[in-house]
C-alpha atoms as one frame of an Amber mdcrd trajectory, in Angstrom:
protein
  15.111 -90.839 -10.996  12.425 -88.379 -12.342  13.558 -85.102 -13.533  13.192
 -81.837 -12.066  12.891 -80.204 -15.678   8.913 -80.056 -14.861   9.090 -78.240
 -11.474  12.010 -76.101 -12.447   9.474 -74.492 -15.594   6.327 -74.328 -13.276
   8.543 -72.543 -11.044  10.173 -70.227 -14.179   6.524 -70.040 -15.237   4.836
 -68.894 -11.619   7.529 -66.202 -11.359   6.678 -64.544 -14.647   3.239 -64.382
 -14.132   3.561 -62.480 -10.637   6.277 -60.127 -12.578   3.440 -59.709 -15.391
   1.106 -59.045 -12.561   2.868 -56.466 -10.713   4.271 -54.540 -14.067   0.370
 -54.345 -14.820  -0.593 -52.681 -11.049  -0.401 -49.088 -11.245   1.041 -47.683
  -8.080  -2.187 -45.640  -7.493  -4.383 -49.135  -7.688  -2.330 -49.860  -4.098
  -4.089 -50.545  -0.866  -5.298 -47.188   0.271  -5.738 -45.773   3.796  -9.135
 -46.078   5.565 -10.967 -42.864   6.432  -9.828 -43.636  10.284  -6.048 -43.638
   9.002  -6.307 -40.109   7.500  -8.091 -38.848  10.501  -5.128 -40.442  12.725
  -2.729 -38.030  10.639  -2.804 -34.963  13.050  -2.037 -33.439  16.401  -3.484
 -33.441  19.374  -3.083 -33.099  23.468  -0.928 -36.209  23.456   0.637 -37.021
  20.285   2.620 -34.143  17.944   1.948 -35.271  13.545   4.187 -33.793  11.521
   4.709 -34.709   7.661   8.168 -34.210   6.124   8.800 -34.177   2.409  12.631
 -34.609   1.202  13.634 -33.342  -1.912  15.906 -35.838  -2.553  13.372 -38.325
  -2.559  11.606 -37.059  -5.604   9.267 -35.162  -3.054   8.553 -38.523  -0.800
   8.078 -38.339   2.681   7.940 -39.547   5.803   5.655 -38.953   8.519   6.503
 -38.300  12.467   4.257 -39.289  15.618   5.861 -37.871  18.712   4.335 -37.585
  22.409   4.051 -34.379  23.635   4.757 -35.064  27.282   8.500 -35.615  27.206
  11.372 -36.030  24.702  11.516 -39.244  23.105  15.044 -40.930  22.871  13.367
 -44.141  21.058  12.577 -44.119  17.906  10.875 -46.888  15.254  10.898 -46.215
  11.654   8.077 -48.347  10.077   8.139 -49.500   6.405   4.917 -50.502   5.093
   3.509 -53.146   3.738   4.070 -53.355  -0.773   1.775 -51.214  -2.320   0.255
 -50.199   0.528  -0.055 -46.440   1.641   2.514 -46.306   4.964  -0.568 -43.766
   6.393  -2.565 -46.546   6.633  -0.062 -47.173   9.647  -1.061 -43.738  11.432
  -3.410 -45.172  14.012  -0.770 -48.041  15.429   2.183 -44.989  15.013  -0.065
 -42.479  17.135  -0.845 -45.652  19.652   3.306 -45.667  19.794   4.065 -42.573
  20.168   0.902 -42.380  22.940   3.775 -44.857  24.826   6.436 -42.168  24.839
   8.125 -43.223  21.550   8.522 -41.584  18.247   7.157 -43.277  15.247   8.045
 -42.547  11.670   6.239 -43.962   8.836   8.490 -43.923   5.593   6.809 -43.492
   2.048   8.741 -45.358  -0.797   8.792 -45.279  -4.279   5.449 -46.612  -5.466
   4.900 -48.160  -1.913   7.744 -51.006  -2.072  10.381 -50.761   0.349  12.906
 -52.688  -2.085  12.858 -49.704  -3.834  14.554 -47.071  -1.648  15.807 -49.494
   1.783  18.208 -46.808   2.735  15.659 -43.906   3.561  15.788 -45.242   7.150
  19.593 -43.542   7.171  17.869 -40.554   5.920  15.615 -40.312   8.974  17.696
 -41.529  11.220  20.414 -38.600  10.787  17.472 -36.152  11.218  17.191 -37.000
  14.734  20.615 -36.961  16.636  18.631 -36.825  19.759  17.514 -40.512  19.467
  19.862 -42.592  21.044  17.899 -45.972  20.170  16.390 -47.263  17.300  14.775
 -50.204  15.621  13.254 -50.655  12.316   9.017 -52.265  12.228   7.904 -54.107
   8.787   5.192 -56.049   8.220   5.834 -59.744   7.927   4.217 -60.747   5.004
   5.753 -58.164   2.551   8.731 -58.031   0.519   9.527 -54.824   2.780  10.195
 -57.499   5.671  12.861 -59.648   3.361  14.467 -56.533   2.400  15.081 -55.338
   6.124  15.708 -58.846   7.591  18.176 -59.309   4.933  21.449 -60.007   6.355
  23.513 -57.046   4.105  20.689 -54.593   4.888  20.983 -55.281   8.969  24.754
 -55.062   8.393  25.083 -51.525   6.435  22.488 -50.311   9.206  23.158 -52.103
  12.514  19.728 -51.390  14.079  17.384 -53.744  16.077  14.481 -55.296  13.737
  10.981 -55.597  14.434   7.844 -57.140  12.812   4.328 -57.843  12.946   2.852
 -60.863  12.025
C-alpha cells in the first residue's frame, strides 16, 4: 500500500501557490470590460440603464437593465465572473431586459462574489414589485460555488441559473 503523503503535499503545495497568486493580483489587474460593454451601459428606446451605488457597500454598486415597454415582475441578479468587471455583462443584461425582464449586474468587493454573497438580499428588497427571481453566475468561477452552495440557496431560497 503506497502512501498518500506525496499527493496530499502536491495538493498542500498547488493550493499555496494559487493563494500566492491571487494575494499578488491587484484588483485593478482584473479582466476589464470591452469598449462594446461600456457602450451597452445606457438607455435607449427599448431598454432603461440605471447605475446604483449603496453606501453600505463601501460605494459599490449594482447596475439595472429594465425594458421600457411594460413593468417587469422577473428579475435576474447576475454575479460575475472573479476578477472580472460585472459591466462586462451589460450587452447579455440589455439582450435580457430586451425580453421583458430586469437584469441587475452586482459589483463585489474586488470582483469576487465570495466576498459580499448577500448583496443579492440587498437588491432584491429594492424591488418589492418583482414577484420572481433567480440568481445567473458564470460556471467556471468561484462566484458559481458560492451561489450553488447549499447554505447560500437555503438563507436565500431563489431559483439558480448559470452559463457554461
Amino acid at each position: 500500500m503506497r502512501s498518500s503523503l506525496p499527493l496530499q503535499a502536491g495538493c498542500i503545495a498547488a493550493v499555496a501557490v494559487v493563494c500566492l497568486v491571487m494575494a499578488a493580483c491587484k484588483p485593478d489587474e482584473g479582466h476589464k470590460p470591452l469598449p462594446e460593454a461600456l457602450a451597452a451601459l445606457q438607455s435607449d428606446n427599448e431598454v432603461l440603464y440605471s447605475h446604483v451605488p449603496v453606501e453600505a457597500w463601501d460605494n459599490d454598486s449594482y447596475y439595472i437593465f429594465e425594458p421600457k415597454a411594460g413593468q417587469a415582475s422577473t428579475a435576474l441578479i447576475f454575479y460575475g465572473g472573479a476578477s472580472c468587471d460585472v459591466r462586462s455583462y451589460a450587452p447579455m443584461a440589455r439582450e435580457i431586459a430586451r425580453a421583458g425582464f430586469m437584469m441587475v449586474l452586482v459589483k463585489m468587493p474586488e470582483d469576487w462574489a465570495l466576498q459580499a454573497p448577500e448583496r443579492a438580499a440587498v437588491v432584491m428588497e429594492a424591488f418589492p414589485a418583482i414577484t420572481a427571481w433567480a440568481i445567473g453566475v458564470t460556471w467556471n468561477s468561484t462566484s458559481a460555488s458560492m451561489a450553488a452552495s447549499r447554505t447560500y440557496t437555503l438563507a436565500f431560497p431563489i431559483k439558480l441559473i448559470t452559463t457554461s
